[in-house]
C-alpha beads as a LAMMPS data file, in Angstrom:
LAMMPS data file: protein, C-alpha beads

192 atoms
191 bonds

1 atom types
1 bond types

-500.0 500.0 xlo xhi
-500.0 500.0 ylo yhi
-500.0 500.0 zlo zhi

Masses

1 110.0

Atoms # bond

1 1 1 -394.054 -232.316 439.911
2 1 1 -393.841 -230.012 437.033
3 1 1 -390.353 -230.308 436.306
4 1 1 -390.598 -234.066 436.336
5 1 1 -393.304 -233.814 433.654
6 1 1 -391.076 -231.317 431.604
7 1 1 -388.736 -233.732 431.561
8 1 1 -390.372 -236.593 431.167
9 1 1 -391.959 -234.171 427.846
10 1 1 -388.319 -233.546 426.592
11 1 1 -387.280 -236.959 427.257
12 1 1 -390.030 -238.824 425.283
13 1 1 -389.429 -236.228 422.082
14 1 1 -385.898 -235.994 422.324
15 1 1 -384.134 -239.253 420.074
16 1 1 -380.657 -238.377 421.917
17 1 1 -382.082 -238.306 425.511
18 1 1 -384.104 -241.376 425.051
19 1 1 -380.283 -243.209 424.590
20 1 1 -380.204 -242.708 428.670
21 1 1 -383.036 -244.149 429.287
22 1 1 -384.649 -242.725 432.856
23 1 1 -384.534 -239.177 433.077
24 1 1 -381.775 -238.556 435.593
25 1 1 -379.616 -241.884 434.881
26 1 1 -375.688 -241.838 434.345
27 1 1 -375.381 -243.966 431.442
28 1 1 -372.967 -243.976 428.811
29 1 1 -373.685 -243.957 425.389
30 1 1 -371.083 -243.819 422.262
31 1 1 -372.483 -242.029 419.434
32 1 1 -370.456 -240.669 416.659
33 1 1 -367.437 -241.650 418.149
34 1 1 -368.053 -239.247 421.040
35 1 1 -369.490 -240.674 424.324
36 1 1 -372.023 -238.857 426.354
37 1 1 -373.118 -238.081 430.349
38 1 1 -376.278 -236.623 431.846
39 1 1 -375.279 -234.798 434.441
40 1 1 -377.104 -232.983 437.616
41 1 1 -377.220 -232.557 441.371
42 1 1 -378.845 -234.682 443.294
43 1 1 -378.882 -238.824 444.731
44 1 1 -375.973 -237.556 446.978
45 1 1 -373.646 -236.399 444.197
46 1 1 -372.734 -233.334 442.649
47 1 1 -372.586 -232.325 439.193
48 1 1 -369.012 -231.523 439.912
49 1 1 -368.189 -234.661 441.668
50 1 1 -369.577 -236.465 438.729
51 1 1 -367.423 -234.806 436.058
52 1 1 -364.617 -235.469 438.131
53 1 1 -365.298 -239.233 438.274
54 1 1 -365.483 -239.143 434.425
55 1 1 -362.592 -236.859 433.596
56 1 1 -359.706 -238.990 434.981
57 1 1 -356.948 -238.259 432.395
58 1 1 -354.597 -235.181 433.358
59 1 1 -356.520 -231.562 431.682
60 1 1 -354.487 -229.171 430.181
61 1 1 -356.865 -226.334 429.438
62 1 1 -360.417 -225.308 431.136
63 1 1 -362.738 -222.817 428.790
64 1 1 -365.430 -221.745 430.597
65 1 1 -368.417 -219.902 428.954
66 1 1 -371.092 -218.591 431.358
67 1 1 -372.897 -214.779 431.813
68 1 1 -372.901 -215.816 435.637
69 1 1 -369.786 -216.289 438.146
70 1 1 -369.525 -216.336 441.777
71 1 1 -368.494 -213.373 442.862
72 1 1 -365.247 -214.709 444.468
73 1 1 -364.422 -217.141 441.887
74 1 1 -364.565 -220.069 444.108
75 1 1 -365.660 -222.656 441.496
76 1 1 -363.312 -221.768 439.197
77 1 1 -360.815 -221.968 441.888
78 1 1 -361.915 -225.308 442.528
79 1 1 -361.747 -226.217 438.935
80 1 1 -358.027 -225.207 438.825
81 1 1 -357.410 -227.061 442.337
82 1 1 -359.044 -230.228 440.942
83 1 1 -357.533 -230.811 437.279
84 1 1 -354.623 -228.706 437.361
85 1 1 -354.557 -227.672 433.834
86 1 1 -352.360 -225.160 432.871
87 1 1 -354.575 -222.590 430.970
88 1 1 -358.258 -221.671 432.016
89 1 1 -359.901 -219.662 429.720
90 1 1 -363.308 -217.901 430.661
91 1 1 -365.661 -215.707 428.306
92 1 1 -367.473 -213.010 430.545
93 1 1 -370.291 -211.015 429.686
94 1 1 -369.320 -207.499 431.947
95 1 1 -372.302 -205.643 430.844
96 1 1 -375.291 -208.351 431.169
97 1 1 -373.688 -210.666 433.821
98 1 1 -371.880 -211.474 437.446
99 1 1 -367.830 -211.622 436.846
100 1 1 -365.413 -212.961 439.132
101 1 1 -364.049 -210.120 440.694
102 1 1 -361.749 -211.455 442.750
103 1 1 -360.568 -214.128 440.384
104 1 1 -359.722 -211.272 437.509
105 1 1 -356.831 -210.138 439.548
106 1 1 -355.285 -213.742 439.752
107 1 1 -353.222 -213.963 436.271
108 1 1 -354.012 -217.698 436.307
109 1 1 -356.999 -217.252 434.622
110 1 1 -357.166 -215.391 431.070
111 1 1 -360.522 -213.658 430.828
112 1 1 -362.510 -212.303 426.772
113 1 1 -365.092 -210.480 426.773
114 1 1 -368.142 -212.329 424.864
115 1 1 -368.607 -209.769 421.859
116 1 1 -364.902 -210.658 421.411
117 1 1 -365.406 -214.643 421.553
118 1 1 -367.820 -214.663 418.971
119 1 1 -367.302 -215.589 415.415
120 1 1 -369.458 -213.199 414.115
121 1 1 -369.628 -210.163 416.558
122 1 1 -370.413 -207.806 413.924
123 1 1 -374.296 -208.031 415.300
124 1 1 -373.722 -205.998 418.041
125 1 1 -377.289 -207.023 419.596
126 1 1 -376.467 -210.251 419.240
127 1 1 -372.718 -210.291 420.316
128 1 1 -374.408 -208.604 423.878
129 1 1 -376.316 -211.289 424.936
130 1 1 -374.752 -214.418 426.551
131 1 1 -376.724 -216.821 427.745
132 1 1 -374.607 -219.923 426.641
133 1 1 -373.411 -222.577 429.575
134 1 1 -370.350 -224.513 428.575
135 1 1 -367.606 -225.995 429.989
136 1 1 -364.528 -227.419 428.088
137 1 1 -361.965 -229.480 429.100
138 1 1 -358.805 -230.790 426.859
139 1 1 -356.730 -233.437 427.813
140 1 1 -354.025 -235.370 426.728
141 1 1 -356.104 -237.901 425.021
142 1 1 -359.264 -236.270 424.459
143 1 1 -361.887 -233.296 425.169
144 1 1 -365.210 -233.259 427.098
145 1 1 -367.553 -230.166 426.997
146 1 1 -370.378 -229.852 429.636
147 1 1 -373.463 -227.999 427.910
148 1 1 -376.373 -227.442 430.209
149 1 1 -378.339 -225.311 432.677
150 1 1 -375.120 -224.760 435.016
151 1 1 -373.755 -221.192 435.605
152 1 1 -370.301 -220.812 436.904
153 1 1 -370.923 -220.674 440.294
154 1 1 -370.422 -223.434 443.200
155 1 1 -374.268 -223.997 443.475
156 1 1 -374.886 -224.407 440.383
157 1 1 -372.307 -227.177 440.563
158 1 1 -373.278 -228.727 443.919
159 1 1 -370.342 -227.866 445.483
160 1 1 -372.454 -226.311 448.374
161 1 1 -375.113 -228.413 450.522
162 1 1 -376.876 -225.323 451.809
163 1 1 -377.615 -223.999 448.589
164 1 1 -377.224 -226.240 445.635
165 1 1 -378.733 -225.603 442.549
166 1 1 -381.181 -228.145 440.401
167 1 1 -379.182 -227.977 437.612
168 1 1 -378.575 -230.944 434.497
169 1 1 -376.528 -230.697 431.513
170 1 1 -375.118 -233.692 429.126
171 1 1 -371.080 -234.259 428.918
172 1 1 -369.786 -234.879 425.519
173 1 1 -366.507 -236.773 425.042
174 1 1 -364.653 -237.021 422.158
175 1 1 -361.037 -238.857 422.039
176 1 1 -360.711 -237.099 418.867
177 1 1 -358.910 -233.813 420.412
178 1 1 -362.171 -231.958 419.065
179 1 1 -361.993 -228.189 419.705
180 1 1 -366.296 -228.142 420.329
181 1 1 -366.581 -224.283 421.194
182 1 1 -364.209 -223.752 418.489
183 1 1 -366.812 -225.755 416.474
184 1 1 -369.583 -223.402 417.418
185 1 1 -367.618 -220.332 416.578
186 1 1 -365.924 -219.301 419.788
187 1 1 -362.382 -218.419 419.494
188 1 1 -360.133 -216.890 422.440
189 1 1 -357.533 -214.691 421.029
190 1 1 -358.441 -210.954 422.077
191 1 1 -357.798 -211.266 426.118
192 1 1 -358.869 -208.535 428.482

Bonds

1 1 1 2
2 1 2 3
3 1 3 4
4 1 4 5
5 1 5 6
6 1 6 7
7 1 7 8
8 1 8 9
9 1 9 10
10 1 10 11
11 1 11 12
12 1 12 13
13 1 13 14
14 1 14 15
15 1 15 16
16 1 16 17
17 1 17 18
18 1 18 19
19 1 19 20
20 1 20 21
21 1 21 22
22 1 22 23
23 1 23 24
24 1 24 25
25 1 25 26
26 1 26 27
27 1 27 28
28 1 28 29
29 1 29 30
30 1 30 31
31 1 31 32
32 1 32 33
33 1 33 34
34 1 34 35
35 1 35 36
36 1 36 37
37 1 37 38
38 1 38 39
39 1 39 40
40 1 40 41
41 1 41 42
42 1 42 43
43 1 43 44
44 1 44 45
45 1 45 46
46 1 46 47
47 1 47 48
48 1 48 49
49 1 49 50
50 1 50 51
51 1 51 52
52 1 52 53
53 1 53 54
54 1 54 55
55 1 55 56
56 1 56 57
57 1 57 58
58 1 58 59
59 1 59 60
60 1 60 61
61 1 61 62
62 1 62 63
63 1 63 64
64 1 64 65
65 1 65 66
66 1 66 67
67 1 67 68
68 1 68 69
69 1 69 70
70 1 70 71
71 1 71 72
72 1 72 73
73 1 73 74
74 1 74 75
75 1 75 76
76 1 76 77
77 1 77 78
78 1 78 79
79 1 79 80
80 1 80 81
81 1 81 82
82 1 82 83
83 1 83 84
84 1 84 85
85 1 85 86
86 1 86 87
87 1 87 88
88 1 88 89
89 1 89 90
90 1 90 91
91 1 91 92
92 1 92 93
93 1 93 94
94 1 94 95
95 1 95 96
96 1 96 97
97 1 97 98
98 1 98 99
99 1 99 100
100 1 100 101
101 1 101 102
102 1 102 103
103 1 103 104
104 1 104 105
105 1 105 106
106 1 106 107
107 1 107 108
108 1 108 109
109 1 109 110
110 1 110 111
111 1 111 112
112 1 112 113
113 1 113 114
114 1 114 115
115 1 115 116
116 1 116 117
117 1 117 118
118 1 118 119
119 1 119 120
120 1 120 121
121 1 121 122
122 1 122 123
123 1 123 124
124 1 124 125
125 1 125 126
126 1 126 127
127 1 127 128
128 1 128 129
129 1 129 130
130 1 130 131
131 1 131 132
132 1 132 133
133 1 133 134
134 1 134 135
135 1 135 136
136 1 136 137
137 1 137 138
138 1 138 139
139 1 139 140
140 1 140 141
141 1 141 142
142 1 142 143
143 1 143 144
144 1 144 145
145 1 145 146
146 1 146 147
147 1 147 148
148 1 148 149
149 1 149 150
150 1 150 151
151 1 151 152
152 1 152 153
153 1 153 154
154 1 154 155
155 1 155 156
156 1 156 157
157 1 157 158
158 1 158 159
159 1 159 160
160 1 160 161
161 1 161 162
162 1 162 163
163 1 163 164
164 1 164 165
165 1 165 166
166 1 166 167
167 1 167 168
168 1 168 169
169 1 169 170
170 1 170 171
171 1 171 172
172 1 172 173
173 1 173 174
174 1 174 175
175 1 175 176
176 1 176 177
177 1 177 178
178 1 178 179
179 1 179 180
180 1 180 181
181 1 181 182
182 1 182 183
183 1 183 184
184 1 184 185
185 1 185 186
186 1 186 187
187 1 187 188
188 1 188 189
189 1 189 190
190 1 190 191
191 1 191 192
């Protein structure tokens, strides 16, 4: 009951989430050119089911920004298995969060340290901390970036029904080719 009034609170003072209208509804709204998703688990879909059903256009490159992974690297496995693109990118946080240790021996994936990601990692208190959630994915025609509560981890996507996550997040689309984590200052040169 509390989370439904906390999001009922954001909801009613938040311009951009009162464009869905109910809390917890798929619509689609264009704004700026970009057209966006609320996403979560729950009414017998996942999070990742439902970002599948909106990315239908073949995906070149995954970026994944998270402090948490599983520790097998199943979702990000299941990522790979499900668009096929042929970079995925992930920023990792080794001293503050849970890496994919079985997944950093696969050279499929390319894996940066956070400090390293970070425009401005001169603040070295700052560059430790990663708390960020995002999930980018370039296609052909576009890019879509999934901000939000979700770690990088199967529950947190729904991809379990034993232990799935409450999670929500909005999916941004833009069939501008827009680089968003580029946008907020993220840049993936320096690879472990």
């Amino acid at each position: 009951e509390a989370i439904k009034c906390q999001l009922e609170w954001i909801g009613a003072c938040s311009e951009g989430l009162q464009r869905f209208g109910t809390i917890g509804s798929h619509a689609e709204v264009v704004a700026n050119e970009q057209e966006l998703w609320f996403m979560q688990n729950g009414d017998g879909s996942s999070i990742l089911d439902r970002i599948s059903n909106v990315i239908t256009t073949p995906v070149t490159e995954i970026t994944i920004v998270s402090p948490f992974y599983d520790q097998d690297g199943h979702l990000i496995q299941e990522l790979q298995k499900r668009f096929s693109p042929k970079t995925t990118k992930c920023a990792i946080h080794p001293d503050g969060g849970l890496l994919p240790h079985l997944a950093l021996l696969d050279k499929t994936y390319s894996f940066y340290h956070w400090a390293d990601v970070r425009e401005d990692s001169s603040n070295t208190d700052e560059a430790k901390r990663l708390h960020a959630k995002a999930f980018q994915f370039k296609s052909t025609i576009g890019t879509s970036l999934l901000v939000g509560s979700c770690n990088a981890t199967p529950a947190a996507f729904g991809m379990s029904t034993s232990s799935t996550n409450t999670e929500a997040g909005i999916l941004v689309y833009s069939s501008k080719g827009k680089d968003y984590l580029n946008d907020l200052g993220l840049s993936f040169h320096q690879q472990i």
